[in-house]
py3Dmol code that shows the C-alpha trace and the ligand (Angstrom):
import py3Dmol

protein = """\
ATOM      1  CA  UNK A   1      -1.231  45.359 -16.376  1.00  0.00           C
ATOM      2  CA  UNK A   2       1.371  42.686 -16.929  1.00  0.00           C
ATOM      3  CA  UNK A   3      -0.092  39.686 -14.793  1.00  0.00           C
ATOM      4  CA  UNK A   4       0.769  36.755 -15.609  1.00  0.00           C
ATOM      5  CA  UNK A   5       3.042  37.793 -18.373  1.00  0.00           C
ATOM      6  CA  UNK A   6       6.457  36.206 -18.889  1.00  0.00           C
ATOM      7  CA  UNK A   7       9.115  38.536 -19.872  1.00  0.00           C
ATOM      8  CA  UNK A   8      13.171  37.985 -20.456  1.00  0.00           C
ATOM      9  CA  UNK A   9      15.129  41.370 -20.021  1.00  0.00           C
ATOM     10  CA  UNK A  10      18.562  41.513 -21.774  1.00  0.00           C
ATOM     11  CA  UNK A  11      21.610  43.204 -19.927  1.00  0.00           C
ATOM     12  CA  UNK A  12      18.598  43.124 -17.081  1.00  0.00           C
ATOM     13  CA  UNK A  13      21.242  43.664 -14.264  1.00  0.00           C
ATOM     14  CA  UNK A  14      22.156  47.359 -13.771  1.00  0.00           C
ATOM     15  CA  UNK A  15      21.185  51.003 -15.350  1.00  0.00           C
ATOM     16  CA  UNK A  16      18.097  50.804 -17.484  1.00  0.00           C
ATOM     17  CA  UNK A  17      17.383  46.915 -18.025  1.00  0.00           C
ATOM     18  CA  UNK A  18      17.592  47.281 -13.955  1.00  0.00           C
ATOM     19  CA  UNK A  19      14.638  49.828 -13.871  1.00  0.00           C
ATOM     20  CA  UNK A  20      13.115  47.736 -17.236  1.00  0.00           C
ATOM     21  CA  UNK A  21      13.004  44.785 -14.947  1.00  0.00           C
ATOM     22  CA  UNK A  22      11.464  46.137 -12.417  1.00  0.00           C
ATOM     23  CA  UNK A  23       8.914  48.335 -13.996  1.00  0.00           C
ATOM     24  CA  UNK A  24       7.275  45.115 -15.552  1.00  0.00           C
ATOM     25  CA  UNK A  25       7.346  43.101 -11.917  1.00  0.00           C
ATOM     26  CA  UNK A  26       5.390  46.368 -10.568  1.00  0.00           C
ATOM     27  CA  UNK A  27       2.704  45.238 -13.303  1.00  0.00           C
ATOM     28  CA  UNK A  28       2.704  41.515 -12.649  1.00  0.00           C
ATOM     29  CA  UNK A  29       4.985  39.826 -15.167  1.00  0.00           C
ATOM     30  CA  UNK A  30       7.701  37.579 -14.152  1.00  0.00           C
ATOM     31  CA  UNK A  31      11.067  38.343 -15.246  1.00  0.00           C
ATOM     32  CA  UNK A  32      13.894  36.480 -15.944  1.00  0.00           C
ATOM     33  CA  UNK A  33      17.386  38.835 -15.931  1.00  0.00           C
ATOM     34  CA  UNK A  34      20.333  38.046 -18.264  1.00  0.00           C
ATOM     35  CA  UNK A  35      23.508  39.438 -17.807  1.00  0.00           C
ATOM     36  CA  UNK A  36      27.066  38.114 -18.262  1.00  0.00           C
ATOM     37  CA  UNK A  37      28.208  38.482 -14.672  1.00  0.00           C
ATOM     38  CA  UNK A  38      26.897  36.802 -11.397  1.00  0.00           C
ATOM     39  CA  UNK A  39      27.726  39.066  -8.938  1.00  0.00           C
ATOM     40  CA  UNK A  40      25.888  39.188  -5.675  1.00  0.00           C
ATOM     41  CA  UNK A  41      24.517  42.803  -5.762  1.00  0.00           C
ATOM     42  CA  UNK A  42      22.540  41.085  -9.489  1.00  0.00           C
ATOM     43  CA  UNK A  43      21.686  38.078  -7.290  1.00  0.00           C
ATOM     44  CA  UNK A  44      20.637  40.678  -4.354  1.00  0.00           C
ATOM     45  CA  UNK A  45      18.468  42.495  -7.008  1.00  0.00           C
ATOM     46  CA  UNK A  46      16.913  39.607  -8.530  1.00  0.00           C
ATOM     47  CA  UNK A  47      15.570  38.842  -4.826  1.00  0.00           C
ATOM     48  CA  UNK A  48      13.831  42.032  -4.735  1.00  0.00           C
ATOM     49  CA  UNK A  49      11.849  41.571  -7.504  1.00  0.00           C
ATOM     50  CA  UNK A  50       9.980  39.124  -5.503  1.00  0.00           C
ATOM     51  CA  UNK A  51       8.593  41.147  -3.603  1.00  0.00           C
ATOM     52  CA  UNK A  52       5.963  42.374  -5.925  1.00  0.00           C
ATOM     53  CA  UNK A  53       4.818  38.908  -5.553  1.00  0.00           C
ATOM     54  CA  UNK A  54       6.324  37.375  -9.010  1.00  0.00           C
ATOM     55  CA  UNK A  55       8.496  34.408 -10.340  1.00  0.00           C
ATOM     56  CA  UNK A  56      12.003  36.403 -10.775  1.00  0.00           C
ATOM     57  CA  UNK A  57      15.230  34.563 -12.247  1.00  0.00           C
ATOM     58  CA  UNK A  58      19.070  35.367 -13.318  1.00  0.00           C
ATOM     59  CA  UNK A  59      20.112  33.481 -16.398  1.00  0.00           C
ATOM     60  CA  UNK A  60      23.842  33.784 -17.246  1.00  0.00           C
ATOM     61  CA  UNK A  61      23.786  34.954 -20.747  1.00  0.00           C
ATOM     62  CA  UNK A  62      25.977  36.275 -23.679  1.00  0.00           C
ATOM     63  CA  UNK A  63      24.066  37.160 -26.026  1.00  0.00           C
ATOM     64  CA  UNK A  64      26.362  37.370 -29.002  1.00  0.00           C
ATOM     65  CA  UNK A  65      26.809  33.823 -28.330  1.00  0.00           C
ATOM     66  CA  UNK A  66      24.271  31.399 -30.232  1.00  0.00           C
ATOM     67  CA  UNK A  67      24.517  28.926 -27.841  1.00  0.00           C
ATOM     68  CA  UNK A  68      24.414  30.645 -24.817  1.00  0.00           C
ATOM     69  CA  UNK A  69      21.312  32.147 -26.069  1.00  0.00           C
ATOM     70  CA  UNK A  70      19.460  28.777 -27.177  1.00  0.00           C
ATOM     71  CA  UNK A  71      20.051  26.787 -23.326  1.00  0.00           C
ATOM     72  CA  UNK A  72      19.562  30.331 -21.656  1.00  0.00           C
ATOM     73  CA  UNK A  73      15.858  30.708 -23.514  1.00  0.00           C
ATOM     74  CA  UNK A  74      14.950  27.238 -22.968  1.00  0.00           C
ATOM     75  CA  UNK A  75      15.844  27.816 -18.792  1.00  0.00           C
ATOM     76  CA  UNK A  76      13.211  30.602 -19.344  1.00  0.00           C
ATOM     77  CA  UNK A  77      10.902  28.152 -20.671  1.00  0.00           C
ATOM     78  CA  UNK A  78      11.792  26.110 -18.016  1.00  0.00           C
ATOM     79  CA  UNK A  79      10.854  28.327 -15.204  1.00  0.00           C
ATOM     80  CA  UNK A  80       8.232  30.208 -16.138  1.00  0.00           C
ATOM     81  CA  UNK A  81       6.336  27.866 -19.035  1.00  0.00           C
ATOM     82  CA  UNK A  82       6.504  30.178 -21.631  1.00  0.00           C
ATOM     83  CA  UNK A  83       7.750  33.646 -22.865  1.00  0.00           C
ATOM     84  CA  UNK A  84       5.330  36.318 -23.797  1.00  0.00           C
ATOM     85  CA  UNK A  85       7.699  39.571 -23.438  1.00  0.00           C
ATOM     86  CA  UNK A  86      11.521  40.036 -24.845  1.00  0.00           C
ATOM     87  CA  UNK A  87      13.429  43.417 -24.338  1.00  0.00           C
ATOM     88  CA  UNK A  88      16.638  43.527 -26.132  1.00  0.00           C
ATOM     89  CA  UNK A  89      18.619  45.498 -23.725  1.00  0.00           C
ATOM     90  CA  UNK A  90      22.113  44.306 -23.571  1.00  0.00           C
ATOM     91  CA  UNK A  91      24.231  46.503 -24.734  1.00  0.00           C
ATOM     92  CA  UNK A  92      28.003  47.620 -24.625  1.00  0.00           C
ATOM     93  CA  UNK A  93      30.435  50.869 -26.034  1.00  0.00           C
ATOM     94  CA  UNK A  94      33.748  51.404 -27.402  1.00  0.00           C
ATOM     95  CA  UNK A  95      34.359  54.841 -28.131  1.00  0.00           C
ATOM     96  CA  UNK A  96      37.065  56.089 -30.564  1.00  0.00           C
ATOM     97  CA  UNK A  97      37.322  57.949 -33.782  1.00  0.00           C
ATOM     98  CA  UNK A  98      37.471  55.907 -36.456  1.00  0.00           C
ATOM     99  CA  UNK A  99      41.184  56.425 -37.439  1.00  0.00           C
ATOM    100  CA  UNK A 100      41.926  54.468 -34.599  1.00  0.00           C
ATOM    101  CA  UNK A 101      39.147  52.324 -34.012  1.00  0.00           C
ATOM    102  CA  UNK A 102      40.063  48.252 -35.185  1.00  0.00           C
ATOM    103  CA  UNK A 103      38.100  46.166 -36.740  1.00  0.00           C
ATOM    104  CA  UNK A 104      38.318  43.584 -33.519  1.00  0.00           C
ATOM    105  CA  UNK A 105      36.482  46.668 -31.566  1.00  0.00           C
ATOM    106  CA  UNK A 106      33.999  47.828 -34.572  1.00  0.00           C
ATOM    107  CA  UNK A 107      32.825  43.991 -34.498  1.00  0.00           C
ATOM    108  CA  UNK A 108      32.834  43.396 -30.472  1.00  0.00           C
ATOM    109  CA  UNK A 109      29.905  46.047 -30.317  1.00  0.00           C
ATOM    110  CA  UNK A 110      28.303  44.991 -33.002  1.00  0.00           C
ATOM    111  CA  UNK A 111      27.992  41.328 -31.804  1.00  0.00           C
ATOM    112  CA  UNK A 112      26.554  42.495 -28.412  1.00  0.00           C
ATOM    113  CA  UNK A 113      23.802  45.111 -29.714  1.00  0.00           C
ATOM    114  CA  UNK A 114      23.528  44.127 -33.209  1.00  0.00           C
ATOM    115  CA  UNK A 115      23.721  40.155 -33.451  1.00  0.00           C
ATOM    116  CA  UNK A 116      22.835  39.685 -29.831  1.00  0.00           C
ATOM    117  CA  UNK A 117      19.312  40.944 -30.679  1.00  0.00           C
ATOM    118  CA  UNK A 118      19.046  39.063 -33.651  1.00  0.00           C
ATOM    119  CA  UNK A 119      20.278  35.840 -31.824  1.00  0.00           C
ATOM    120  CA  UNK A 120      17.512  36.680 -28.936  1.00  0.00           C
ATOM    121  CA  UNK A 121      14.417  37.340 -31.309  1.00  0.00           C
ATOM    122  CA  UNK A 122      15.502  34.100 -33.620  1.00  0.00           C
ATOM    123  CA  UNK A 123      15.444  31.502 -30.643  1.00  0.00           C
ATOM    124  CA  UNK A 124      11.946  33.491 -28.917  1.00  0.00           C
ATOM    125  CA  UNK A 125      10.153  33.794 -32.203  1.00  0.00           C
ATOM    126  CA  UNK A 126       8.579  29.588 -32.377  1.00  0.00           C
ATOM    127  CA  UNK A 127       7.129  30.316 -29.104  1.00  0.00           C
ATOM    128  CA  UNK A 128       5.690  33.425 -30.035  1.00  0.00           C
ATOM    129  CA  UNK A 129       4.392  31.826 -33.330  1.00  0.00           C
ATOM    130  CA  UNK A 130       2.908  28.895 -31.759  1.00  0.00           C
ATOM    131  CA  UNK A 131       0.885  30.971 -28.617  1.00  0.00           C
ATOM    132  CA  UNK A 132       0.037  33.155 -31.452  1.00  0.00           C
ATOM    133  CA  UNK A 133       1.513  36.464 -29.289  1.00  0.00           C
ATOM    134  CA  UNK A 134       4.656  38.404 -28.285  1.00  0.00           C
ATOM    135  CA  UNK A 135       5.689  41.413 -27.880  1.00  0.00           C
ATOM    136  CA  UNK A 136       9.496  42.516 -28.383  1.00  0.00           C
ATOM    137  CA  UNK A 137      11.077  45.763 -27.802  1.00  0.00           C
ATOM    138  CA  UNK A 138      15.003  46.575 -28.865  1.00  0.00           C
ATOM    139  CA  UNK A 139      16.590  49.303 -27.150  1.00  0.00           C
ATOM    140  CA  UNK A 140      18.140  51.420 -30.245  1.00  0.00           C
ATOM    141  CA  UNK A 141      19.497  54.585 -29.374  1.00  0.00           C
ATOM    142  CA  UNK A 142      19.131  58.478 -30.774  1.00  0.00           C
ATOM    143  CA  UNK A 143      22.432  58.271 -31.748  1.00  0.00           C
ATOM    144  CA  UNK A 144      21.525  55.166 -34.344  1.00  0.00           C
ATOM    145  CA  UNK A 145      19.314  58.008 -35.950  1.00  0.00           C
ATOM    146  CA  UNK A 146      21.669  60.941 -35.801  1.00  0.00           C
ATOM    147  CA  UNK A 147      24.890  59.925 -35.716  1.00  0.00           C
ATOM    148  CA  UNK A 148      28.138  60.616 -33.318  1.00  0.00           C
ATOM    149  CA  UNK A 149      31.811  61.382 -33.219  1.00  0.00           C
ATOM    150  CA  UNK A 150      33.455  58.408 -31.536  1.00  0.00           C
ATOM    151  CA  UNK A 151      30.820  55.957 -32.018  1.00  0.00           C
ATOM    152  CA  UNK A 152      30.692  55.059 -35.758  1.00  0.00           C
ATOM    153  CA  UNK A 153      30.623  51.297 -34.136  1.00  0.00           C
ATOM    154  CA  UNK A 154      27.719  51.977 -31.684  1.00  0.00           C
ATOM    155  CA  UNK A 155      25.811  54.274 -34.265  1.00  0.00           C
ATOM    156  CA  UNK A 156      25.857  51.346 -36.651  1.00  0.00           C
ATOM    157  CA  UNK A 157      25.153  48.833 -34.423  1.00  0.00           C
ATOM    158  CA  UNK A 158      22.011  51.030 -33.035  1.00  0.00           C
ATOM    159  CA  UNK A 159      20.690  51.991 -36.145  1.00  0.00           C
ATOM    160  CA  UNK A 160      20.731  48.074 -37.199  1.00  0.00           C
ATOM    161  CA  UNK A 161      18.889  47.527 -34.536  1.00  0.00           C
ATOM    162  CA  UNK A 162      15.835  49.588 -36.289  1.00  0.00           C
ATOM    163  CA  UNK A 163      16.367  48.043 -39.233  1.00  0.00           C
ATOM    164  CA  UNK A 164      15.930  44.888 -38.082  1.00  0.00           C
ATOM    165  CA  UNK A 165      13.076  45.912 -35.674  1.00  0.00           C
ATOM    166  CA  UNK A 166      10.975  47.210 -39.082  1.00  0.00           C
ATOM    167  CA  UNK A 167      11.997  43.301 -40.823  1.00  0.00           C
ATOM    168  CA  UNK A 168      10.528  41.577 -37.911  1.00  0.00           C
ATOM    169  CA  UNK A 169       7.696  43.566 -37.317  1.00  0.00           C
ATOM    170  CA  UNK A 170       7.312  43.250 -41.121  1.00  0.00           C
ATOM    171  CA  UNK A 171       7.504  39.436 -40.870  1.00  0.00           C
ATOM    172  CA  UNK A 172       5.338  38.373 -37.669  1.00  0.00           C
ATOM    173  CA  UNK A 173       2.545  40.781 -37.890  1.00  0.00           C
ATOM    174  CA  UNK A 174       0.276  37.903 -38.804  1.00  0.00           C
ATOM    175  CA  UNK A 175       1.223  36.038 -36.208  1.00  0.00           C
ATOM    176  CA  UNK A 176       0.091  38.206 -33.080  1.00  0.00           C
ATOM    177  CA  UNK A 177       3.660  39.138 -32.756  1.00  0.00           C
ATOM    178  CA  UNK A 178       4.530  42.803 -32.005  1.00  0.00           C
ATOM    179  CA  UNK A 179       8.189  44.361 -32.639  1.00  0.00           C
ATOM    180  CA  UNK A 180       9.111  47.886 -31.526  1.00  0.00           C
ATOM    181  CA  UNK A 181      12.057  50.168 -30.554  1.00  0.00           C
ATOM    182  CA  UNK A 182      12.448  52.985 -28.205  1.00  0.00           C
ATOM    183  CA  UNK A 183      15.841  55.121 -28.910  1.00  0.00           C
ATOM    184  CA  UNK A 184      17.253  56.453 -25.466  1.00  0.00           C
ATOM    185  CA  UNK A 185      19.473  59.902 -25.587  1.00  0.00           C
ATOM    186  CA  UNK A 186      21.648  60.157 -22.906  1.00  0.00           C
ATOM    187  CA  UNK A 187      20.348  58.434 -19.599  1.00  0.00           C
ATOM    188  CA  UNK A 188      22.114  58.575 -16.572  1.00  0.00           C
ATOM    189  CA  UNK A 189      23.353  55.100 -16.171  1.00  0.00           C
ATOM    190  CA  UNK A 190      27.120  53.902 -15.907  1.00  0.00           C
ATOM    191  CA  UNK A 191      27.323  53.405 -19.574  1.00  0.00           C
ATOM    192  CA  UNK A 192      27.405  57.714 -19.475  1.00  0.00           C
ATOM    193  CA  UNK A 193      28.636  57.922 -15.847  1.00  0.00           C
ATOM    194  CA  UNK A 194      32.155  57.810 -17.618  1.00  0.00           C
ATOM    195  CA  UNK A 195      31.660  61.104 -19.875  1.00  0.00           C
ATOM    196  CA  UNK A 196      33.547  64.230 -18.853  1.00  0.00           C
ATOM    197  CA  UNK A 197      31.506  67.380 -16.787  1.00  0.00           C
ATOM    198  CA  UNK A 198      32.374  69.333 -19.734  1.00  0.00           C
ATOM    199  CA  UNK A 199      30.748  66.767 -22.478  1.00  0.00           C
ATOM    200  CA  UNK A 200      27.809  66.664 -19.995  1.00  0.00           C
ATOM    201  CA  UNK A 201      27.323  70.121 -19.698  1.00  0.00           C
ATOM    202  CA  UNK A 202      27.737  70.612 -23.888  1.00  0.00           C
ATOM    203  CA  UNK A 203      24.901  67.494 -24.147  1.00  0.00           C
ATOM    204  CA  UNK A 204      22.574  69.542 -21.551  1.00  0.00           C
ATOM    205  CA  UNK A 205      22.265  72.483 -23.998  1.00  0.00           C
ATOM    206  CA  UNK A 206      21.326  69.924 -26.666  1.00  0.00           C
ATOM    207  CA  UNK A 207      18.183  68.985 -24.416  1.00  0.00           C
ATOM    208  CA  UNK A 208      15.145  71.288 -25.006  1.00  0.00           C
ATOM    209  CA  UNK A 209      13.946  69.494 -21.244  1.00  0.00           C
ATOM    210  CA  UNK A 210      16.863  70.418 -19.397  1.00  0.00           C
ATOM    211  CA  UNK A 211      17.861  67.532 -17.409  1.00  0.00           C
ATOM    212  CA  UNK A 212      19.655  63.804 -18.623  1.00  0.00           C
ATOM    213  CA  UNK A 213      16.827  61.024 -18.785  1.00  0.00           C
ATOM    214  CA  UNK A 214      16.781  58.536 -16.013  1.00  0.00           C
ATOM    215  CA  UNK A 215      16.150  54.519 -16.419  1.00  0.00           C
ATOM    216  CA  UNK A 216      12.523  55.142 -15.143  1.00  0.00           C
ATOM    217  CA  UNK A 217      11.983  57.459 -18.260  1.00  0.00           C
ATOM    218  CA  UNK A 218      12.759  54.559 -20.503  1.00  0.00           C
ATOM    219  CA  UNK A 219      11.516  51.883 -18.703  1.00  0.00           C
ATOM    220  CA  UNK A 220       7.709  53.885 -18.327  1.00  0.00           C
ATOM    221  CA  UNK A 221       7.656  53.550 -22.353  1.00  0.00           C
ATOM    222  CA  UNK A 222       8.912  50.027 -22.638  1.00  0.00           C
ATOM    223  CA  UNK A 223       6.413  49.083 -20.237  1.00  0.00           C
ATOM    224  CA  UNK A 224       3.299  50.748 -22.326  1.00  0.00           C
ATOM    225  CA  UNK A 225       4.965  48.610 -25.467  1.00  0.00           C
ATOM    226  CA  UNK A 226       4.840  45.638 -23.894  1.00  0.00           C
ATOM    227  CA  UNK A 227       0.739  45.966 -22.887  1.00  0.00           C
ATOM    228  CA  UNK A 228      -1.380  43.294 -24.800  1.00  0.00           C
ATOM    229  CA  UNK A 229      -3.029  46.839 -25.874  1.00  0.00           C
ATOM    230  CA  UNK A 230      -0.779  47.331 -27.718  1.00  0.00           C
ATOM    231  CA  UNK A 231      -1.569  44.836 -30.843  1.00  0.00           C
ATOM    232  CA  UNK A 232      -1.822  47.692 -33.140  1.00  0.00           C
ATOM    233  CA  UNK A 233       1.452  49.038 -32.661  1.00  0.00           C
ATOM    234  CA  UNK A 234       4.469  47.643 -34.661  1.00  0.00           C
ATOM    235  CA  UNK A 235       7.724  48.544 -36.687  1.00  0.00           C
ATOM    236  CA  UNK A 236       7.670  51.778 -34.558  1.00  0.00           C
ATOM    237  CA  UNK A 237      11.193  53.936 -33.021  1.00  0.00           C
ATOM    238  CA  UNK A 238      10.149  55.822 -29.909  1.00  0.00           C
ATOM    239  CA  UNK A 239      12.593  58.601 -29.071  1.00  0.00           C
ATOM    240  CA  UNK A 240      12.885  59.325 -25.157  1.00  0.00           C
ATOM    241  CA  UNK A 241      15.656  61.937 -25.501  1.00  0.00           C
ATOM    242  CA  UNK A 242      14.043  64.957 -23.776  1.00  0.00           C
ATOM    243  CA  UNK A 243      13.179  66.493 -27.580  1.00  0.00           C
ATOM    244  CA  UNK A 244      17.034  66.596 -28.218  1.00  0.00           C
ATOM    245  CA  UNK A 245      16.737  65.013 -31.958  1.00  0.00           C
ATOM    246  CA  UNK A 246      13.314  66.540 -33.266  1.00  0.00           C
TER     247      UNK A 246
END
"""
ligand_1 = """\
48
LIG
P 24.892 49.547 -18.619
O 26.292 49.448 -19.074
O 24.592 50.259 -17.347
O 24.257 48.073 -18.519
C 24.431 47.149 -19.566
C 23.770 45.846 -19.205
O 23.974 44.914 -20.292
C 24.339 45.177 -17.962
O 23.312 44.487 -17.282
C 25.353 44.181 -18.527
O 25.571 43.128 -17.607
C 24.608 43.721 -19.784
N 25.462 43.166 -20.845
C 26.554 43.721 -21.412
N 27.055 42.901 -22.352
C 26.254 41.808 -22.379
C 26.247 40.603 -23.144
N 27.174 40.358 -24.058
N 25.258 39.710 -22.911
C 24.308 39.931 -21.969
N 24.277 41.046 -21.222
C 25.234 41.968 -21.413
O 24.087 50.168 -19.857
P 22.799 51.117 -19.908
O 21.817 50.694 -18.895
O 23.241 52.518 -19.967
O 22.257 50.755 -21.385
C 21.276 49.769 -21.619
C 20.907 49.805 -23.088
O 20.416 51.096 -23.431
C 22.063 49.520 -24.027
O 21.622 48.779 -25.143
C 22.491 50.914 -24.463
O 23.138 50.895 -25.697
C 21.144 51.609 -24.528
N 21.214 53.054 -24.453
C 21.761 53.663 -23.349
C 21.810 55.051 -23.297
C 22.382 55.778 -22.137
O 22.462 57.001 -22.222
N 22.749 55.135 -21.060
C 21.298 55.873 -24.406
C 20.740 55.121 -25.489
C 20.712 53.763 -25.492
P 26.982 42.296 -17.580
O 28.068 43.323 -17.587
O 26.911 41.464 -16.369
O 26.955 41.455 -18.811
"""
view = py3Dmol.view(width=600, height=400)
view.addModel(protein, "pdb")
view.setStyle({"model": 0}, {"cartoon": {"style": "trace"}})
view.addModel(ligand_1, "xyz")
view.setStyle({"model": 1}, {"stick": {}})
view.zoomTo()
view.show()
């Protein structure tokens, strides 16, 4: 159980941060959602998640931008007195083979998944110091492990993302501070909504458990990472991907 836990959920507004958000407010923790856009279905959502009887907020949030992500942290603190949980969610794509991917696009993605988890970690990590306690989870990806055509940009930035999980996990171990990563394959979520039938059907084969993973699937895991239980568990990559990289 999560009661009384604070937790901040990146990119918390739709797909997988959506079901992230709310898996955690089923256990007791209040959540704060950040997202770039205030749109009223977000504002509709964030709502909802008082009904299982927590503190909920929406910060407005880019977090490739430093200073978005200092004042948005400290309207966490704000609200809720301290932070306890941080999933690194937020995350964007830009497909295209290399030959005519630019530089502009190769760095775009890498601020959001790359830098924008760094940024988060950096301004959470006094708190966590000085209570002694955090947990953090990044959400990687499969393809940060393996590889993919079209996504030399996202690959990168996702397989950053574990390197930097391992460094901080490395570095705050002593200080009560857990850092993990799961590594989604392909969830159903409008980030893959775009793909063709045809790439679908070729990425089904791929999947020993035939089916794409939903939110919940990810958001199940995240929530066992983010249990105080957990203390013994660092530096890991968890692979929800339906056994499709073994
Ligand atoms: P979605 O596109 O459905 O949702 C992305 C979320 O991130 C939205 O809430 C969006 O809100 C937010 N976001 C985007 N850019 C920023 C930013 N600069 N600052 C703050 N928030 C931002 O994505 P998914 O739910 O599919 O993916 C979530 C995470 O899981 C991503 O990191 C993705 O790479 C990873 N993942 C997804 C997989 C999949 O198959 N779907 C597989 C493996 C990993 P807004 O637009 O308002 O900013």
């Amino acid at each position: 159980m999560l009661k009384g836990k604070n937790a901040i959920v990146t990119g918390g507004s739709r797909g997988i941060g959506k079901a992230i958000a709310i898996r955690l407010a089923m256990e007791g923790a209040n959540v704060a959602v950040f997202a770039t856009k205030e749109t009223k279905e977000t504002m509709d959502f964030v709502k909802e998640l008082h009904t299982y009887g927590i503190k909920a907020v929406f910060v407005s949030c880019n977090v490739a931008l430093e200073e978005e992500v200092k004042t948005a942290v400290a309207k966490v603190i704000e609200a809720f007195g301290s932070i306890d949980i941080l999933v690194n969610n937020a995350g964007i794509t830009n497909d295209k083979l290399l030959m005519q991917m630019k530089s502009e696009g190769f760095e775009r993605v890498l601020n959001v998944n790359l830098l924008g988890t760094f940024l988060m970690i950096k301004e959470c990590i006094r708190p966590f110091m000085k209570q002694r306690y955090g947990r953090i989870i990044n959400i990687s990806s499969v393809v940060g492990m393996m590889g993919n055509a079209g996504q030399a940009n996202y690959a990168a930035s996702k397989a950053g993302v574990i390197g930097l999980t391992k460094s901080i996990a490395k570095e705050y171990a002593s200080r009560g501070v857990t850092c993990n990563a799961v590594a989604p394959g392909y969830i159903s979520t409008q980030m893959t909504e775009a793909l063709p039938e045809a790439t679908t059907q070729a990425i089904l084969e791929q999947i020993p458990i035939k089916r794409l993973g939903t939110p919940e699937d990810v958001a199940n895991v995240v929530a066992f990472l983010a249990q105080e239980e957990t203390s013994y568990l660092t530096g890991e990559v968890i692979k929800i991907d339906g056994g499709m990289y073994i």
